[in-house]
LOTITOR-710207 format. One record per residue (C-alpha): z, y, x; residue in one letter. Coordinates in steps of 0.1 Angstrom, whole numbers, plus 5000, padded with zeros to 4 digits. Layout:
zz; yy; xx; type
Z; Y; X; A
...
This chain:
zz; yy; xx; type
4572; 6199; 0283; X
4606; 6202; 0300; X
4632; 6181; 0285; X
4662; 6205; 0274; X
4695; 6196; 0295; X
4730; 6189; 0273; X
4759; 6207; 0279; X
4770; 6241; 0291; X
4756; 6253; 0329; X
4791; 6256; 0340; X
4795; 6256; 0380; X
4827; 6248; 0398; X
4851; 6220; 0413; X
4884; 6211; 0395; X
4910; 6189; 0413; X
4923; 6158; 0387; X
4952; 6139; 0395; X
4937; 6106; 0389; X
4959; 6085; 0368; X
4967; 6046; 0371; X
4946; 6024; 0351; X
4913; 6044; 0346; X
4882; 6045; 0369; X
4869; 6073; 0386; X
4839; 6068; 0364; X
4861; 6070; 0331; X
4877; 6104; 0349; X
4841; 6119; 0356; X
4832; 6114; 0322; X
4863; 6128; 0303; X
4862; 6161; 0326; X
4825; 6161; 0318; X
4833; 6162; 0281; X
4860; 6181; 0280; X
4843; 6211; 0298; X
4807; 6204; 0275; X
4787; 6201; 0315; X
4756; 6196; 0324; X
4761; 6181; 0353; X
4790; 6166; 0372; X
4799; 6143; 0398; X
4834; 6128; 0418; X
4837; 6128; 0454; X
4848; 6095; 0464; X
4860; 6072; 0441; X
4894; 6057; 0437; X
4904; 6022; 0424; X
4920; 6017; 0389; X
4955; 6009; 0403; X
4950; 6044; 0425; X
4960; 6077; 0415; X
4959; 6112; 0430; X
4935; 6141; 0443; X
4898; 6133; 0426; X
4881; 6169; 0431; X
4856; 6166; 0402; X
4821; 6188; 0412; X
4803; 6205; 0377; X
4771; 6226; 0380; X
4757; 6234; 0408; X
4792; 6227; 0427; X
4775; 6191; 0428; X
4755; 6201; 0455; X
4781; 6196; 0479; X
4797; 6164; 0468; X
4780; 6147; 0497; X
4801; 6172; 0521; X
4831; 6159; 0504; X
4823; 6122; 0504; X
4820; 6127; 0542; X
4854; 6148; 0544; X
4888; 6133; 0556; X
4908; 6120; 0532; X
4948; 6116; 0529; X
4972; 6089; 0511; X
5006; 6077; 0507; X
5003; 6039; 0502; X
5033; 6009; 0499; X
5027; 5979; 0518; X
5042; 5950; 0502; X
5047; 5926; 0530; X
5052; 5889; 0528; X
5017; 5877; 0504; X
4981; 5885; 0506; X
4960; 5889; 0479; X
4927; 5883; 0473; X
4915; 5922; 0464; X
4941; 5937; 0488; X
4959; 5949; 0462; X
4983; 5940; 0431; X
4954; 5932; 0414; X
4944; 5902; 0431; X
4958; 5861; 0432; X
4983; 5851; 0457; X
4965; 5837; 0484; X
4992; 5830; 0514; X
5029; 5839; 0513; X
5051; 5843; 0543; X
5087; 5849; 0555; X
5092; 5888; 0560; X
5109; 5892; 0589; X
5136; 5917; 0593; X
5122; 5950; 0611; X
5131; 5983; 0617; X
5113; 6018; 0632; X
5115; 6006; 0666; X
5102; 5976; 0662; X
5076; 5993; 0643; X
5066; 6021; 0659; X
5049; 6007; 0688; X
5031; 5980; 0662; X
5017; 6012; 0645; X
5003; 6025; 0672; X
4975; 6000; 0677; X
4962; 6011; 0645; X
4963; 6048; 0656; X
4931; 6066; 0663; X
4896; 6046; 0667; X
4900; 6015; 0650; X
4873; 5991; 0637; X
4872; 5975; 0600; X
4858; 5950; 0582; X
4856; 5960; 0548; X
4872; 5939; 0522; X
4852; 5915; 0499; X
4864; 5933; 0468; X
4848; 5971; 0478; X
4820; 5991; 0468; X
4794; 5982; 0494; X
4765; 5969; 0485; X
4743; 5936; 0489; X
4709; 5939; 0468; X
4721; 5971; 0449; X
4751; 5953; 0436; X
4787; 5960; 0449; X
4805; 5933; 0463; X
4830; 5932; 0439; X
4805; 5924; 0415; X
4791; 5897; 0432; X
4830; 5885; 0437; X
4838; 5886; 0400; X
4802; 5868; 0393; X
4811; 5836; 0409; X
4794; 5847; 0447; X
4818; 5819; 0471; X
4842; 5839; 0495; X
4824; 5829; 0523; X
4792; 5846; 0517; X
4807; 5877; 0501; X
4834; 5875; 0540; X
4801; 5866; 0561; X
4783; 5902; 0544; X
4816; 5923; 0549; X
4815; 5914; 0585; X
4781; 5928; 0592; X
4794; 5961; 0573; X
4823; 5965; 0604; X
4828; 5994; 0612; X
4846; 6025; 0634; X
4871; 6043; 0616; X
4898; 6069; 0629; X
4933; 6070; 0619; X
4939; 6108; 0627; X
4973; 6099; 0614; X
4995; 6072; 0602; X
5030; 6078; 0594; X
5060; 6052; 0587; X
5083; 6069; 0556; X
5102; 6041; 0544; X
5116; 6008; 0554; X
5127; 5981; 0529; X
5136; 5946; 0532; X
5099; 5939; 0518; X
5075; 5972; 0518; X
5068; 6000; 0540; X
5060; 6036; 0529; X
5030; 6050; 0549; X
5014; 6085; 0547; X
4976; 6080; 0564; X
4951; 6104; 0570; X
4921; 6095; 0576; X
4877; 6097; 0583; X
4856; 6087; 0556; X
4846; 6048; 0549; X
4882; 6040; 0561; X
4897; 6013; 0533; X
4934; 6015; 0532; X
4940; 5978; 0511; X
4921; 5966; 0553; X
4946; 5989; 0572; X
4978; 5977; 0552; X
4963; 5936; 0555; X
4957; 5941; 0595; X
4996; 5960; 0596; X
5006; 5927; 0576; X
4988; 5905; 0602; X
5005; 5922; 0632; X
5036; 5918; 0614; X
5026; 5882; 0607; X
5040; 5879; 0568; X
5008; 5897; 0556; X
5006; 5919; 0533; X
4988; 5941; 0501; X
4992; 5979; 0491; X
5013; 5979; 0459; X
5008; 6017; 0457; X
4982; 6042; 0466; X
4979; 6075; 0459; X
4957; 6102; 0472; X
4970; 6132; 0483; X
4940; 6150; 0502; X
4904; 6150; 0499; X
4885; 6174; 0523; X
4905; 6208; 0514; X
4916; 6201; 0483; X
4953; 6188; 0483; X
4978; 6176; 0457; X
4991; 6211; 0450; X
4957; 6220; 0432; X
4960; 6188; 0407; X
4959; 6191; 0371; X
4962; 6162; 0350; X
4938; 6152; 0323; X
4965; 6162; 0296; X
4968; 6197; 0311; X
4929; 6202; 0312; X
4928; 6187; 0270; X
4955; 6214; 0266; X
4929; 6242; 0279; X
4900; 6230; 0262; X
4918; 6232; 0225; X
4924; 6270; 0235; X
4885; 6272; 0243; X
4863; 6275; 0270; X
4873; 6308; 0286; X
4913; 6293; 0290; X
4897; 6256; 0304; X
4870; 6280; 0329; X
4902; 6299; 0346; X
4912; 6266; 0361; X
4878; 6261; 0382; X
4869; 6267; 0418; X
4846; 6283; 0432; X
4819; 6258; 0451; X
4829; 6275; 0486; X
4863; 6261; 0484; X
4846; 6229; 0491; X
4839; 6240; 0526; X
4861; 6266; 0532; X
4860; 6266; 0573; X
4821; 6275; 0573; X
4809; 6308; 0582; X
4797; 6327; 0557; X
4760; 6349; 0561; X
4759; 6378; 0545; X
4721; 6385; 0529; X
4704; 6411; 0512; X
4694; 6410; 0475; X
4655; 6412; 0488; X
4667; 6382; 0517; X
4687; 6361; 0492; X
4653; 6362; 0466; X
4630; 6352; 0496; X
4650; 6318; 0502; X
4653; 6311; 0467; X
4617; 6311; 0471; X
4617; 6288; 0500; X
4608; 6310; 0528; X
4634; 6313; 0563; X
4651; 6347; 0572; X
4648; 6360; 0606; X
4680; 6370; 0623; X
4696; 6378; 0652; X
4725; 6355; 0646; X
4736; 6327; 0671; X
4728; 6291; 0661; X
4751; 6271; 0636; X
4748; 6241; 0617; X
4769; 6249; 0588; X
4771; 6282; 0571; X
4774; 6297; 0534; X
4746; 6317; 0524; X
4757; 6347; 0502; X
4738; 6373; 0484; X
4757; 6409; 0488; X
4753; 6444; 0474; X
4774; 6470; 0465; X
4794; 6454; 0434; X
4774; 6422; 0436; X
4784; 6390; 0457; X
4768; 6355; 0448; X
4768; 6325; 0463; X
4731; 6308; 0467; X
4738; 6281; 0487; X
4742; 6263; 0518; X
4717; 6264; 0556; X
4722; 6268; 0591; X
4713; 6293; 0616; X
4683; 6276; 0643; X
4662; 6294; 0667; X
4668; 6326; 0652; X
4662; 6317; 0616; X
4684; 6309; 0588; X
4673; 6277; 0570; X
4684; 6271; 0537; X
4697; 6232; 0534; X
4710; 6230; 0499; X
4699; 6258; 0472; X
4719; 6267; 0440; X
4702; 6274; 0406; X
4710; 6312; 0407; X
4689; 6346; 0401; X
4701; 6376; 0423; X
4688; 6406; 0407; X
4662; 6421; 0430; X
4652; 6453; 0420; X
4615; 6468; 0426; X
């Protein structure tokens, strides 16, 4: 007998500001309750000392969290220059200090610009990557010497690309940077090899995120806002969701009959006489009817559905 599921069948993607000091875990799991969901899932997790743009997927909105895990991503991060630290971050022990020297855009500028573009990482010993199903940071805090956790990062090196990194601020001891970014790029790396080049070192003091995919700060709401929403019920806390499509707004969208939209719900391709794409939005459309089922691509004149959404389009005799 199928076990009955928790929670309400709610679909759709809210945008959280993150706020300092709880995981993206602990953020997940208050949206979760506030909203009474079934399902729900984050799309790329920030540290604790992070804040900013964590779109949070309910429903069948999870479905494309992958999408969003692989989407750009945007920050505005301080670089305190003159220590290093042993998470990249304010979290971690002084390892090595150095004199900051005094600098200036000029000087700057051109120092940037090596780390504009293609650029290769090793990710930092304190990340999320794993080694035997357990996250190095895990192995870190569990006593796993430096050296192995350093000699396991290295073989995770890999090509980034810095679509943008912009200089903000100078001070006598930080830099304000706005980056944006491909997925897998770590920010606490790009600030330490900017510290290197410097030669003072350096660890981000500050990060928030200000772009995920197409979701942006504008869209944020903070947990507060959303607890507001939910004490005047559902339908109030419901306004505030997106649509899934929002998640991949720049794909084409295919337009398919009731009768069409039932048959891939059933697992069967639809012949057409579109051209090929990888990437398109498969909607079901009738006059005063427009749902959403999911997400395929267009091959040797068949739409393929990829990614199916628990839906019923109501096909009529």
């Amino acid at each position: 007998m199928a076990r009955t599921k928790k929670g309400r069948a709610v679909s759709g993607i809210v945008v959280i500001n993150k706020p300092l000091g709880l995981s993206s875990n602990q953020v997940l799991q208050r949206v979760k309750h506030l909203f009474g969901a079934q399902k729900a899932g984050h799309t790329g997790a920030l540290d604790p000392l992070a804040s900013g743009v964590l779109p949070i997927c309910l429903g069948e909105a999870t479905k494309l969290s992958q999408l969003l895990l692989d989407a750009d991503k945007a920050y505005d991060t301080t670089a305190r220059l003159g220590e290093i630290r042993s998470t990249g971050d304010a979290e971690g022990e002084v390892v090595a200090t150095a004199p900051v020297p005094e600098l200036n855009r000029q000087q700057l500028e051109p120092l940037l610009d090596r780390f504009r573009g293609e650029v290769e990482q090793v990710p930092p010993m304190f990340s999320a990557l794993k080694l035997d199903g357990k996250p190095l940071y895990e192995l870190a805090r569990q006593g796993m010497s430096a050296d192995e956790i350093q000699a396991v990062a290295d073989k995770k090196r890999r090509v980034i690309t810095i679509h943008e990194l912009l200089l903000q601020d100078v001070r006598p001891q930080e830099l304000d940077l706005s980056v944006r970014c491909s997925k897998g790029t770590y920010i606490r790396t790009l600030v330490e090899d900017i510290g290197q080049a410097i030669g003072c070192g350096a660890y981000v003091s500050r990060l928030h995120r200000t772009q995920c995919g197409p979701f942006h700060s504008g869209q944020m709401l903070t947990l507060e806002q959303l607890e507001v929403l939910a004490a005047e019920g559902m339908e109030s806390l419901d306004s505030v969701l997106l649509p899934p499509a929002t998640a991949i707004p720049d794909w084409p969208e295919v337009a398919l009959t009731l009768a069409e939209a039932d048959k891939m719900l059933h697992g069967q391709p639809i012949s057409t006489g579109l051209n090929d794409c990888p990437s398109v939005q498969l909607w079901a459309i009738a006059p005063g009817y427009r749902q959403m089922i999911g997400i395929g691509q267009i091959a040797a004149g068949q739409i393929k559905a990829q990614r199916l959404f628990q839906v019923a389009v109501p096909v009529t005799g």
